[in-house]
C-alpha positions in Angstrom: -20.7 63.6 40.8 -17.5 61.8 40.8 -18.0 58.8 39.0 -14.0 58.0 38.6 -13.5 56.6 42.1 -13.9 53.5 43.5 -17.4 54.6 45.0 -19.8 57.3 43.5 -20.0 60.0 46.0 -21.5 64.1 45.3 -20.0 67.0 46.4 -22.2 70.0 47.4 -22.2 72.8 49.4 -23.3 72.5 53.4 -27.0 72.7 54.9 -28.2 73.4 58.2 -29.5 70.0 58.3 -25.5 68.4 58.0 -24.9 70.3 61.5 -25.0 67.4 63.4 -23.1 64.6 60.9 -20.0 67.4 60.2 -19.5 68.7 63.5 -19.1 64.7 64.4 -17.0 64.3 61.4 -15.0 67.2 62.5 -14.3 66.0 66.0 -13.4 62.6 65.0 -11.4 63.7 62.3 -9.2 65.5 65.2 -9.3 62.8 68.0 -7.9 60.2 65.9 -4.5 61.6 65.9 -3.9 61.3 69.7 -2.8 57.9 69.0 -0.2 58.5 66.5 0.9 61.3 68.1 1.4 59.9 71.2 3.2 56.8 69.7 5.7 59.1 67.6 6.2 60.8 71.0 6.6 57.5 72.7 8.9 56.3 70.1 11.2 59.6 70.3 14.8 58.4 71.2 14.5 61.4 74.2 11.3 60.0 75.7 12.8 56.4 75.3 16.1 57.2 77.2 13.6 59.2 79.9 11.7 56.1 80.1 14.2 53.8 80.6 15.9 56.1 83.6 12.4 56.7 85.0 11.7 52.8 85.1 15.1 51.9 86.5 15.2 54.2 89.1 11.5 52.7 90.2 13.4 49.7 90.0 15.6 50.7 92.4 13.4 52.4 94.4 11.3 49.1 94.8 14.2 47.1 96.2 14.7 45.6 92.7 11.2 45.7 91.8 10.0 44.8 87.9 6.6 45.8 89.2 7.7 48.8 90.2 9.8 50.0 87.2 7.1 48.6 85.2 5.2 51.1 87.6 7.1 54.2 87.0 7.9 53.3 83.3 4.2 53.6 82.4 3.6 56.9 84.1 5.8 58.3 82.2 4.0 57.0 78.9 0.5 57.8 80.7 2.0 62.0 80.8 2.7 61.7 77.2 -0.8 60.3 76.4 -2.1 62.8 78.3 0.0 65.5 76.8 -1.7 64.7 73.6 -4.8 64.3 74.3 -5.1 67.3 75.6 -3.7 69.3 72.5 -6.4 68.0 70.4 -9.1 68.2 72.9 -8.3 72.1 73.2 -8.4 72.3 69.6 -11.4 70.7 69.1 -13.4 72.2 71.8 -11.9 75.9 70.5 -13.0 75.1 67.0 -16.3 73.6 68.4 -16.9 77.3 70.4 -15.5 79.6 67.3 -16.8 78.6 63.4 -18.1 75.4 64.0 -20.6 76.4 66.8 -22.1 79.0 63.6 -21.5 77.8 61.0 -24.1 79.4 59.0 -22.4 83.1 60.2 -19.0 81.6 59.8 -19.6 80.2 56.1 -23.2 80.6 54.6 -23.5 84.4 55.0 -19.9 85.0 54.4 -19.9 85.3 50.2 -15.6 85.2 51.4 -16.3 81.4 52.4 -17.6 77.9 51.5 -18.2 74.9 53.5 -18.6 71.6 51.4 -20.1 68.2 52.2 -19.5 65.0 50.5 -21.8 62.4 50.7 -22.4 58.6 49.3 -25.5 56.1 49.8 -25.4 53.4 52.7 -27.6 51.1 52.6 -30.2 53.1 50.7 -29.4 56.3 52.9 -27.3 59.2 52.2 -24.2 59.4 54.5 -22.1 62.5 54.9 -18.6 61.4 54.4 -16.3 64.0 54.1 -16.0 68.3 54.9 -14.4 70.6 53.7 -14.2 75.1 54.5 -12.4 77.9 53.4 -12.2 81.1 54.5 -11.1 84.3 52.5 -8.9 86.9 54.7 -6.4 89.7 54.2 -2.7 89.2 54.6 -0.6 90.6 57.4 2.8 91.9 57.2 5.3 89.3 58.1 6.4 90.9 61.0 2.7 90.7 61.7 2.1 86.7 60.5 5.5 85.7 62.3 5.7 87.5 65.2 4.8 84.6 68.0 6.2 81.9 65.6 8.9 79.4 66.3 10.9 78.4 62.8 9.3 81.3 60.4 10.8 80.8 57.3 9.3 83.2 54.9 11.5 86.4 53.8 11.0 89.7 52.3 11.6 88.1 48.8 9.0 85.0 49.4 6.4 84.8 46.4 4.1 84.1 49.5 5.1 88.1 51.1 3.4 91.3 52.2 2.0 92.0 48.8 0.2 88.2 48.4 -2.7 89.8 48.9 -5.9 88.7 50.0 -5.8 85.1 50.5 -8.0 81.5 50.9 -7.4 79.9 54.7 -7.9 76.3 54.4 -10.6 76.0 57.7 -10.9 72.2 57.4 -10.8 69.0 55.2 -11.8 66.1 56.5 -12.9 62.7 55.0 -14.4 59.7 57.3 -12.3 56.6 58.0 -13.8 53.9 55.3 -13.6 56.4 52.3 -10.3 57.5 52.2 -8.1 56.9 49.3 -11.0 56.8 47.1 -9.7 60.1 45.8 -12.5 61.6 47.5 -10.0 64.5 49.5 -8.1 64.8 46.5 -11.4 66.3 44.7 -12.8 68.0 47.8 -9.4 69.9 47.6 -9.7 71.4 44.3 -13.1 72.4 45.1 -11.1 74.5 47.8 -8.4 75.5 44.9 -10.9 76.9 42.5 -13.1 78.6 45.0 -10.0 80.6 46.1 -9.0 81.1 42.3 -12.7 82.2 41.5 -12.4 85.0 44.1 -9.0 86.0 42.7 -6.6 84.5 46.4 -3.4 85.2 45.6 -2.8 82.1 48.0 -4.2 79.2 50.2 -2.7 78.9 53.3 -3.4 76.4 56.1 -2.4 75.1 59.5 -1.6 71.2 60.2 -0.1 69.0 62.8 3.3 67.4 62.5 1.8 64.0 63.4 -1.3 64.2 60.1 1.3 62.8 57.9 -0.9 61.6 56.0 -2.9 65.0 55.3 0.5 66.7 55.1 1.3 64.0 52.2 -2.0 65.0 50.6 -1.0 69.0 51.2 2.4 68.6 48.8 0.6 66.4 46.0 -1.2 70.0 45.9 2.1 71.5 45.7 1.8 73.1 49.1 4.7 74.4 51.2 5.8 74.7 54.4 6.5 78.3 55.3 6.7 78.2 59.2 6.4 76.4 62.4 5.2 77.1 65.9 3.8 75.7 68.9 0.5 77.4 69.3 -1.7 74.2 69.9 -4.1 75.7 72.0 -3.0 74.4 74.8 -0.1 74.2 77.7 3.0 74.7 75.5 4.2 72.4 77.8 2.5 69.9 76.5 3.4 70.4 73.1 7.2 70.2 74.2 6.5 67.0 75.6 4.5 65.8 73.1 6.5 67.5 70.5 3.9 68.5 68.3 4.3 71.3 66.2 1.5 73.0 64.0 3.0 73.5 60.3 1.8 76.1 58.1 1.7 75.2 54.8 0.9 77.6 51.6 0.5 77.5 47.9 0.2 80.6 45.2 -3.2 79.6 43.1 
């Protein structure tokens, strides 16, 4: 229990019966950054200068129509939307086909792993409010952990090198709408950091999205890092040009 936050909430680890509240808290959790994305995308001086040549040339084409630049102007916007929805949609179905669609293989059996659910009474019923998952694995050589990777920035001499070890992958951390900045991901995360330090990590290590500021911001009060970039959304790598999203991987030494 975690009675210092503005709502008393408990912490405990996942049951067969939460399948259907997490995987729904899951999906959310990645569909609600298609709008920000595609409004950082939109704002992108680039995509504003394509815009603007896009909507003037339907202008022209229309014999001086507004309707028609107006037209053209917002097919332009409609690809970018597109662009990212898509790259969450692939990510969420992947996840949704891979660990999520077992997760009692994926986590429960796996004594390398944990899967946490936070929960808090509405209206005299327990609600599950907030996930979280970590998955032990061995680290690759950089060569290995870099190979396909655009912006790799970890050396030979990086504390977070070939000999780090067996390490904690951050799987997910997720916390509904309503309860956030209650502190309530702040303590789901160091249920994550001392897992990994009780199995003796010599790291965590996780993947996020340029445009989840917010859990990036979360990430670094956790003293994480980023160590690389690349484009590997899981879906076109067009799309992630256009919508230039990038997937940042961040790490920390326990």
């Amino acid at each position: 229990m975690a009675p210092k936050n503005n709502f008393p909430f408990s912490i405990r680890r996942y049951a067969p019966s939460d399948q259907s509240a997490a995987t729904t808290l899951f999906r959310d959790g990645i569909m609600e950054h298609v709008y920000p994305a595609f409004f950082k995308a939109l704002s992108h001086p680039d995509h504003i200068g394509i815009a603007l040549s896009i909507s003037m040339a339907g202008y022209v084409l229309g014999g001086s129509s507004y309707f028609q630049a107006l037209l053209f102007g917002s097919a332009w916007a409609g690809l970018l939307y597109y662009c990212c929805h898509e790259i969450y949609e692939c990510y969420a179905q992947q996840r949704a086909t891979a660990d999520m669609a077992d997760v009692q293989a994926s986590y429960l059996d796996n004594p390398d792993a944990a899967f946490w659910v936070a929960e808090t009474e509405v209206k005299g019923q327990q609600k599950l409010v907030g996930i979280a998952a970590v998955i032990g694995k061995r680290a690759e050589g950089d060569g290995e952990r870099f190979d396909d990777w655009n912006g790799g920035v970890i050396g030979e001499e990086s504390e977070f090198g070939q000999d780090a070890g067996s390490y904690g992958e951050l799987m997910l951390l997720a916390v509904a709408f309503p309860w956030r900045r209650k502190c309530l991901g702040s303590e789901m995360m160091q249920n994550v950091m001392d897992f990994c330090k009780e199995r003796g990590y010599g790291r965590v290590a996780l993947d996020v999205s340029s445009s989840q500021t917010a859990a990036v911001a979360l990430y670094q009060k956790f003293d994480f890092v980023q160590t690389a970039s690349h484009n590997n959304t899981h879906s076109n790598r067009w799309f992630s040009r256009l919508a230039r999203i990038s997937v940042l991987r961040m790490e920390k030494v326990v």
